[in-house]
Structures are given as C-alpha cells and as structure tokens.
LUMZA-502280 format. One record per atom (N, C-alpha, C): atom name; y, z, x. Coordinates in steps of 0.2 Angstrom, whole numbers. Example, Ala and Ser with C-alpha at 12.3 -4.5 7.8 and 13.67 -1.06 7.14 Angstrom:
atom/Y/Z/X
N/-28/39/66;
CA/-22/39/62;
C/-16/39/66;
N/-11/35/64;
CA/-5/36/68;
C/0/39/64;
***
This chain:
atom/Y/Z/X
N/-282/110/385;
CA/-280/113/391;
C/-282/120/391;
N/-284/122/399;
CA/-286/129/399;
C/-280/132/401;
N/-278/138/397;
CA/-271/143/399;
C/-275/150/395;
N/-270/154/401;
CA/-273/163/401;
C/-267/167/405;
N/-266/171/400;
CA/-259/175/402;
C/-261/177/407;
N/-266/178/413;
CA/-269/182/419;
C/-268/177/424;
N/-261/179/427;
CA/-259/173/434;
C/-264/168/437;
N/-271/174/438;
CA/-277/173/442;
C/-281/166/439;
N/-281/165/433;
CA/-283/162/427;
C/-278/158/425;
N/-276/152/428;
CA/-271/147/428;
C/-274/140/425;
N/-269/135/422;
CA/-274/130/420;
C/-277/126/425;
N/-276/128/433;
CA/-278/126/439;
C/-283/124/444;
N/-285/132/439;
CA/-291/136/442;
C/-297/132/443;
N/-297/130/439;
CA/-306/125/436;
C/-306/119/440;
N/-296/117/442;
CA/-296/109/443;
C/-300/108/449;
N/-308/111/450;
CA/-310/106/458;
C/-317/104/454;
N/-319/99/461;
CA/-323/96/462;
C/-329/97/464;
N/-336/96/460;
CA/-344/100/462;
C/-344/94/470;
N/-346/99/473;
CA/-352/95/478;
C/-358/92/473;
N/-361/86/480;
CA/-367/86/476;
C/-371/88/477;
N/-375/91/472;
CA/-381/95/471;
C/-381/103/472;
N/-372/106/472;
CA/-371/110/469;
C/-371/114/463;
N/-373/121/462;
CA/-375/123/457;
C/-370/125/452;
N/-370/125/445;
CA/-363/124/441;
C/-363/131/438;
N/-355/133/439;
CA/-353/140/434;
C/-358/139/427;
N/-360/147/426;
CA/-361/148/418;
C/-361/156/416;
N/-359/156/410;
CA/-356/162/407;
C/-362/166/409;
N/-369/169/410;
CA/-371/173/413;
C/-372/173/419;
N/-370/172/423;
CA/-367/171/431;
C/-363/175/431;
N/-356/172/429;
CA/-350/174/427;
C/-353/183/427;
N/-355/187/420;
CA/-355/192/419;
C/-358/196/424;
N/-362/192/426;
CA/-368/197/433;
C/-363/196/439;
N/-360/193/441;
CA/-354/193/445;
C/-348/199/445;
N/-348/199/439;
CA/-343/204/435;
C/-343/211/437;
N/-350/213/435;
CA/-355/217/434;
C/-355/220/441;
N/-355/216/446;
CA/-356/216/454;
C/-350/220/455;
N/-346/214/453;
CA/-338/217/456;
C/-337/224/454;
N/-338/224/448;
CA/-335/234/445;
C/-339/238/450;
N/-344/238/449;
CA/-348/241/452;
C/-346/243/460;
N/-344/238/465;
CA/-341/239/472;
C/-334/242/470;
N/-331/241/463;
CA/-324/245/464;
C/-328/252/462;
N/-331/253/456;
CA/-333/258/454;
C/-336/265/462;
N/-338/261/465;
CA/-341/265/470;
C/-337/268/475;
N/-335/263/478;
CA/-328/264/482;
C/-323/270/479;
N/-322/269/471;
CA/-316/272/467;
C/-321/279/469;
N/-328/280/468;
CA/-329/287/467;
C/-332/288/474;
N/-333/286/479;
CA/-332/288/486;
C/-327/292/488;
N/-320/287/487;
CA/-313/292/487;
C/-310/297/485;
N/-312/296/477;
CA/-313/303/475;
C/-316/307/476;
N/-321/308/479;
CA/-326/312/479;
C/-325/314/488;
N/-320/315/491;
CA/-317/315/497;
C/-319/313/504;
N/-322/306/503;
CA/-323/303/508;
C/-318/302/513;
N/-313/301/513;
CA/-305/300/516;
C/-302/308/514;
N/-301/309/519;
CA/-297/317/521;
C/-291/315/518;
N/-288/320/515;
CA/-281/321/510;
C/-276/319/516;
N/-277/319/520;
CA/-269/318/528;
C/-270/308/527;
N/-275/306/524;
CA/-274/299/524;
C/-273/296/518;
N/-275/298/513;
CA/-273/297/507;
C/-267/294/503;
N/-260/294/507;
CA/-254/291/506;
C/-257/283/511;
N/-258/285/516;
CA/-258/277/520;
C/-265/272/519;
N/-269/277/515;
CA/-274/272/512;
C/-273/269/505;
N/-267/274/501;
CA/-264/270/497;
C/-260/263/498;
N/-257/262/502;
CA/-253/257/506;
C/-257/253/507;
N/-260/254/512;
CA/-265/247/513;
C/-269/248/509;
N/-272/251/504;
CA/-274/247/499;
C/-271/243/494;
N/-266/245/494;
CA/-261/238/489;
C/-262/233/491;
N/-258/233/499;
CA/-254/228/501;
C/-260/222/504;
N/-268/226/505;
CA/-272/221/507;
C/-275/218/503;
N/-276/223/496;
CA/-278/218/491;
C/-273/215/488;
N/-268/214/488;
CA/-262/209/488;
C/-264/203/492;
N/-265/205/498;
CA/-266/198/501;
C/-273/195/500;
N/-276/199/499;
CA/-284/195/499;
C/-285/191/490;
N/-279/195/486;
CA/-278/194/478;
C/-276/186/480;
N/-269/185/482;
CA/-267/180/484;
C/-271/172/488;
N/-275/176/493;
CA/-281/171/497;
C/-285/169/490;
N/-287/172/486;
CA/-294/169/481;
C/-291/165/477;
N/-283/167/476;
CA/-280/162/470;
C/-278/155/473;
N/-277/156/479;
CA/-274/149/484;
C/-282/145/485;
N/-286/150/486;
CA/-292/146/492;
C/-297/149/485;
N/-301/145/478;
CA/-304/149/476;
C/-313/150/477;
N/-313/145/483;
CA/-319/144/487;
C/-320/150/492;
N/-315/156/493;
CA/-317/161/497;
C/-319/166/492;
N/-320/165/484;
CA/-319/170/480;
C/-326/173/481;
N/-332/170/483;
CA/-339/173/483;
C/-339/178/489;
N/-335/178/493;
CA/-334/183/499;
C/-326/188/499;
N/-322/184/498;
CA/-316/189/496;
C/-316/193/488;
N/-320/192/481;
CA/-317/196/476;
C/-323/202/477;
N/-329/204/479;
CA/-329/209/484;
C/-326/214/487;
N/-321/209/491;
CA/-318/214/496;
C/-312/215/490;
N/-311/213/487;
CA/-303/213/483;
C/-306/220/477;
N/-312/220/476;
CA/-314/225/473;
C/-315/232/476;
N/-318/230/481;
CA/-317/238/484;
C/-311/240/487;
N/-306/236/488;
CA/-299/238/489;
C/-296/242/481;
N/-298/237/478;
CA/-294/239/471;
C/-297/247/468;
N/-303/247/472;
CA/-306/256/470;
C/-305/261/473;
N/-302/258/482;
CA/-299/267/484;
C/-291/265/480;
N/-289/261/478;
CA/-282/260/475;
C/-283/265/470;
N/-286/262/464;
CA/-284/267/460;
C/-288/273/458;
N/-292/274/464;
CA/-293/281/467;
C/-290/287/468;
N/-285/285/473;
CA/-280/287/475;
C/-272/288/470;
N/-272/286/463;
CA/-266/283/461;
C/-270/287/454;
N/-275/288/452;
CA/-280/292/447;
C/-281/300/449;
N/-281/301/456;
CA/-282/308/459;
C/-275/310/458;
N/-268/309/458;
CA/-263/312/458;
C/-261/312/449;
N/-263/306/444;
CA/-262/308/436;
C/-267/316/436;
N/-273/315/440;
CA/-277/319/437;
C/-276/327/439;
N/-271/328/443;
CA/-269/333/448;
C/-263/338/441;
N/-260/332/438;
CA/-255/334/433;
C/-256/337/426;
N/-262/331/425;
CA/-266/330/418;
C/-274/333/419;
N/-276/336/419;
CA/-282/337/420;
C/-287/334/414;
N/-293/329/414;
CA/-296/327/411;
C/-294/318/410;
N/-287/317/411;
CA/-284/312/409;
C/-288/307/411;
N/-290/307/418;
CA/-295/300/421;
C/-300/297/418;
N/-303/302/417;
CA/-311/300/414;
C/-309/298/405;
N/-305/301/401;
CA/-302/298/395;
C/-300/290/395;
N/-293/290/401;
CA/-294/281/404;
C/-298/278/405;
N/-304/279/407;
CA/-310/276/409;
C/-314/273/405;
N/-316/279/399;
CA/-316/279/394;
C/-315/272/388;
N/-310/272/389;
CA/-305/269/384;
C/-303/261/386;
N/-303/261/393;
CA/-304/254/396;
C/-311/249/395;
N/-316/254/397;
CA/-320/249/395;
C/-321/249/387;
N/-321/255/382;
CA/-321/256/375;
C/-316/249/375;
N/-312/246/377;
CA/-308/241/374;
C/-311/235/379;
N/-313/234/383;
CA/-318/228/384;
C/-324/227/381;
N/-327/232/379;
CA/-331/230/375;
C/-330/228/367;
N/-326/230/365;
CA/-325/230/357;
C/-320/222/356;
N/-315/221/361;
CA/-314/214/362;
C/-318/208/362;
N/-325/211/369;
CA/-327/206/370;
C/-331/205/364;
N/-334/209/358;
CA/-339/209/353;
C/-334/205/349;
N/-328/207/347;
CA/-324/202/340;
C/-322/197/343;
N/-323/193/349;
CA/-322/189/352;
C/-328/184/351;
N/-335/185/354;
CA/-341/183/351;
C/-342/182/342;
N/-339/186/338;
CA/-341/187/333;
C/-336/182/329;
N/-330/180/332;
CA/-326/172/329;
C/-320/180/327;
N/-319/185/326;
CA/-317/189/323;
C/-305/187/327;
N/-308/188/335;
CA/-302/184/338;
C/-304/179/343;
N/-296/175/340;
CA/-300/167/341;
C/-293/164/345;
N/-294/162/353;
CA/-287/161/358;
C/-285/153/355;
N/-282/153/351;
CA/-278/147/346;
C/-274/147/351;
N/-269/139/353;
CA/-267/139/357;
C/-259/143/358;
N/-257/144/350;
CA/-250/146/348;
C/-253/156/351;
N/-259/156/351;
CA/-261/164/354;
C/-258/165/361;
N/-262/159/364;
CA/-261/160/371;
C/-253/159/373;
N/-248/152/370;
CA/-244/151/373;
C/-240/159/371;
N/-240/162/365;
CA/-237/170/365;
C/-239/174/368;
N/-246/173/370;
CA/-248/181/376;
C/-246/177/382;
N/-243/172/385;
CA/-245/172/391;
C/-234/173/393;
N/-230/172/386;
CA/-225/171/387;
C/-223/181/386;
N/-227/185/382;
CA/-227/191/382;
C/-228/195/390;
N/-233/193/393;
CA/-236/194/399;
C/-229/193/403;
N/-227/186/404;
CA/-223/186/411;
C/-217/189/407;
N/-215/192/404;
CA/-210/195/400;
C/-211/202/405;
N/-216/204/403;
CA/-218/211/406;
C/-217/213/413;
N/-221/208/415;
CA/-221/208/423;
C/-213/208/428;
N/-208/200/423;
CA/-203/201/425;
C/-200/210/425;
N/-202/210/420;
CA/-198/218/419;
C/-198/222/422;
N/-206/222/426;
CA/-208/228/430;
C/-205/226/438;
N/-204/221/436;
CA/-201/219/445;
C/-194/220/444;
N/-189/219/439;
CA/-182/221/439;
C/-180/229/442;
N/-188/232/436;
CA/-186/240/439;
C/-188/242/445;
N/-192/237/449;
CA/-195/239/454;
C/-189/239/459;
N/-185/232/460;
CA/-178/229/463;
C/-175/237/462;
N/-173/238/453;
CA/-168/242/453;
C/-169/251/456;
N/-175/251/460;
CA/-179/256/461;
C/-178/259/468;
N/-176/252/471;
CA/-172/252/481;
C/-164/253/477;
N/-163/256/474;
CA/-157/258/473;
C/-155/263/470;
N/-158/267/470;
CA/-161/274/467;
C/-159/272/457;
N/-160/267/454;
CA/-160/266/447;
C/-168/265/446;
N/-166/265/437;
CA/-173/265/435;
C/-172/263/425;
N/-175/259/424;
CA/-177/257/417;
C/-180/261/414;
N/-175/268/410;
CA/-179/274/407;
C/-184/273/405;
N/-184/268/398;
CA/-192/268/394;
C/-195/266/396;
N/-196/262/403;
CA/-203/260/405;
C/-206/266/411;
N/-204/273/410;
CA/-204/277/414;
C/-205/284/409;
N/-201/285/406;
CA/-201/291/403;
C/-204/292/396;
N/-206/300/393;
CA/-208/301/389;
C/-208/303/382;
N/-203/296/380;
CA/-197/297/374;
C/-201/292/369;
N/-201/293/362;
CA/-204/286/359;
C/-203/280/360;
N/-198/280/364;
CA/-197/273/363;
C/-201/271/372;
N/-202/275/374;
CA/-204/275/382;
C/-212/273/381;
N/-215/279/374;
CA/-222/277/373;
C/-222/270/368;
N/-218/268/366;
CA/-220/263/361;
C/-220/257/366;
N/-216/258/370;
CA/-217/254/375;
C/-223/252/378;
N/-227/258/381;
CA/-232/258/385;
C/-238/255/380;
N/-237/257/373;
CA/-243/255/367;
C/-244/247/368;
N/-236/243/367;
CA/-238/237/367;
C/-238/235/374;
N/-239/238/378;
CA/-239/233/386;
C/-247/237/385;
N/-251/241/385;
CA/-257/240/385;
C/-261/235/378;
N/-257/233/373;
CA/-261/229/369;
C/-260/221/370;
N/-255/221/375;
CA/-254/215/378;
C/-259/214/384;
N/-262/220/387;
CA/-266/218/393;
C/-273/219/389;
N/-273/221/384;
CA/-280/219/383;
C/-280/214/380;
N/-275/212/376;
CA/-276/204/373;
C/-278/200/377;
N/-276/199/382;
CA/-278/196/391;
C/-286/197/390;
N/-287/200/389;
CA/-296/200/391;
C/-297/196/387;
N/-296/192/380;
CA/-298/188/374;
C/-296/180/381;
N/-292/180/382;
CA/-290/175/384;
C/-294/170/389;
N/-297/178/395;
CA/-300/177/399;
C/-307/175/396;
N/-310/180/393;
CA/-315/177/389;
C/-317/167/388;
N/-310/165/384;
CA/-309/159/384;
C/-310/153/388;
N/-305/158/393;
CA/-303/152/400;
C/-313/153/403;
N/-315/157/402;
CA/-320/158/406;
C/-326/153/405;
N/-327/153/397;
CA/-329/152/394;
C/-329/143/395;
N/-323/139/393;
CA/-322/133/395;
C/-323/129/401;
N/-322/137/407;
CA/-323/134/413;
C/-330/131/415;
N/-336/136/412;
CA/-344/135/412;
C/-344/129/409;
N/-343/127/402;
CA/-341/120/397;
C/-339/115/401;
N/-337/115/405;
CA/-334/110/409;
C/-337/110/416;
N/-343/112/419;
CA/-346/110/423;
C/-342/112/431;
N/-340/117/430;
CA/-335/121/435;
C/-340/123/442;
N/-338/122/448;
CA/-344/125/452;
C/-345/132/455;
N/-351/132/456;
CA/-356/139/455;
C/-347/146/458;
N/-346/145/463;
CA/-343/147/466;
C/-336/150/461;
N/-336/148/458;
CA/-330/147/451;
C/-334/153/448;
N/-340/156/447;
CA/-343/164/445;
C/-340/167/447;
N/-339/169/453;
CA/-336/174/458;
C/-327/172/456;
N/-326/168/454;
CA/-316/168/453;
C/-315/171/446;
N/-320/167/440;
CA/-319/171/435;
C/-322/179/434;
N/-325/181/441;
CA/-324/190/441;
C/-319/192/444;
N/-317/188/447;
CA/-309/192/449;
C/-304/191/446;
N/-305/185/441;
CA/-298/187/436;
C/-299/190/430;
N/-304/194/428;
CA/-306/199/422;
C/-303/206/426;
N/-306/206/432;
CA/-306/210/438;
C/-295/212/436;
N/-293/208/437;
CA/-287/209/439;
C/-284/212/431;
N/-287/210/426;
CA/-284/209/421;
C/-287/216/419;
N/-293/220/421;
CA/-295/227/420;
C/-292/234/425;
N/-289/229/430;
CA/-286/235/433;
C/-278/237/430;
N/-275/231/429;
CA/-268/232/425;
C/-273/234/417;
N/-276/236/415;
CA/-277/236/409;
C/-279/244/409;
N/-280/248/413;
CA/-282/254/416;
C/-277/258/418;
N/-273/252/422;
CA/-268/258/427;
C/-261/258/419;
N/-261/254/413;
CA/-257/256/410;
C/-260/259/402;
N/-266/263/404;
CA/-267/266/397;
C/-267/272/403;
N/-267/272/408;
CA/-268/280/411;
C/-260/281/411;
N/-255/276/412;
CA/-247/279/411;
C/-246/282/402;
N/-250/278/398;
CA/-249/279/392;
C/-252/287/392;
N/-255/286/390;
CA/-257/295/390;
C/-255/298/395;
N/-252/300/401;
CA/-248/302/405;
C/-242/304/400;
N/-239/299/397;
CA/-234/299/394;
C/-234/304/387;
N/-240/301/385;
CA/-242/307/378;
C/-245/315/377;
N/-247/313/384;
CA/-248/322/387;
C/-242/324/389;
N/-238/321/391;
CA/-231/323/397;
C/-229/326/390;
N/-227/321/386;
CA/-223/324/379;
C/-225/331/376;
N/-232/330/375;
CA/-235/339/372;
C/-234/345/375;
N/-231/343/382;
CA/-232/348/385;
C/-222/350/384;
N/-220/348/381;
CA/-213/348/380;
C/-212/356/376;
***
C-alpha cells in the first residue's frame, strides 16, 4: 500500500488509469518537474521581494496568495489530471506567499531568510542522499507514525487557529520559551521526515506505471511538503533569535 503523511500524497493518488499510448511517470521526470516547479516559486518569491508589488499591496497579495493557492492546492488533489497546468500556478502562488510572509521575519531578524533557505534545501538534500543510500528506510510502522505525528500537528494548528477568532492562543506553538522551541524542533523534523516518505510514495508511483501526467502531482506534493518545511524552520529560528535577543 502507498501512504505519505503529505495530505497531497494519499494512497489515492496513483489510483488512475493510463490511456492508451500514454506516457508513464518515472523518477527522472518527477525530478525535472520538480526542478520546474521551485524554480517558478523561486522567481516569483524573488520578484516580490525584490519590489515588484508596491508595499500598499503587499497585505492583499498576501491574502490572495493563500487563499488561491488553497484552491488551485485543492483542484490538483481532487482533479490530479489539472496538475501539469495548475502545480505551476500553485507554485508561483506559493512564492509571492512566502515572499511576503519571509519579507516581514526578515524586517525583525535581519539575515534570517536566506539562513531558512539555506537549511531547507541543506535538509532536502541530505535526506534525499540517506534515502538513496538505504540509510532511511519508509517501513510501514515509519510511515503509519509520521503520518499519525503529522495529522497530530496539523490538528493542533487549526485548534489554535479556531482559538485565535477568540483572541486565545496555544503559548508553545507561538512563543519563545523551551518548550515553545522544542516544539518547533520536532514539528520541523516531522516535516522533514515527510520528504523520506514522499520520496517513497514517489518512487512506487513510477514502479507502478503511473501516468505521465502523475510527474507534475508528484511535484506538487514535494512542493507542498517544502513549503511547510520552510515556513517552520523560519518560525524556528525566529524563535531562537527572539530568545537571544532577551
């Protein structure tokens, strides 16, 4: 059975049917897909930053950056046949996002962005190598623990979110107390653990004669699993800078 704590990356995902004489997913496909997608985020992200959008718009290009890649997120997971035209657009959404949301840590913290940047891909890479190298290995007892860790997390972040329209807040997933960053440690080695998985899922989908079109889904759910693996090593150091500066 294929399972991956990355919503995107369901045991579902793979469940279609080639046309015939349709061309079949394979793991170098997948990568140069991949490849595609950061790069439309990457540009996009450093468009925004680099002040293509006037500061007076910046709060409402935040907004509809979420909310549209929110829906176009959800269109590729429903419809995985739009994914060679929508994880594109889902990419360049996600780069004025956390363009936008990187330009205000970086306002605080000066240097902090590029250190996150740094360190996301330094942990995609180093993953993907002890993954290739037998080193980490997604046993099924791995996956059903990252994937029950994961909706654990997520749950949590939407309780605070609820308790957030009520002017409350879950301290340690917020504040810069040991136990706030211990928290943050393991919610980033939970979303990198996700990359091992995806790997897997990915990896089986090719194995299984998945169609072409299924390249473009498996970069969007790496895609989904590097942006939450970003945006919480940037709160991490946020948090570990907020504290020094005590």
């Amino acid at each position: 059975m294929l399972r991956s704590g990355n919503p995107a990356l369901t045991a579902k995902s793979f469940d279609v049917r080639r046309s015939q004489g349709e061309g079949v997913m394979t793991l170098e496909g997948t990568v140069n897909k991949t490849g595609l997608a950061l790069l439309i985020l990457m540009t996009t992200a450093a468009l925004t930053w680099n002040g293509l959008l006037p500061p007076v718009v910046l709060v409402p290009a935040l907004i509809l950056s979420l909310f549209a890649g929110l829906v176009v997120g959800l269109l590729i997971y429903f419809k995985p046949a739009t994914a060679p035209v929508a994880t594109p657009i889902y990419a360049a959404l996600k780069g004025v996002l956390l363009a936008t949301i990187s330009m205000q840590f970086e306002k605080r913290f000066p240097g902090i962005v590029i250190n996150a940047v740094g360190l996301t891909f330094g942990t995609l890479a180093a993953l993907l190598l002890a993954y290739r190298s037998g080193l980490i290995r997604a046993t099924e007892n791995f996956k059903l623990g990252l994937f029950a860790a994961t909706g654990g997390i997520f749950l949590l972040y939407l309780v605070s979110m609820v308790m957030g329209f009520f002017g409350r807040s879950i301290p340690f997933i917020h504040d810069a107390t040991p136990i706030g960053i211990a928290f943050s440690v393991f919610v980033v080695i939970i979303a990198a653990l996700n990359l091992v998985l995806d790997f897997d899922f990915i990896e089986r989908g090719a194995a299984q004669g998945a169609p072409k079109y299924m390249e473009w889904y498996g970069a969007f759910g790496l895609l989904v699993t590097l942006v939450w693996l970003y945006l919480e090593i940037l709160r991490l150091l946020a948090k570990l800078q907020g504290r020094d500066r005590r």
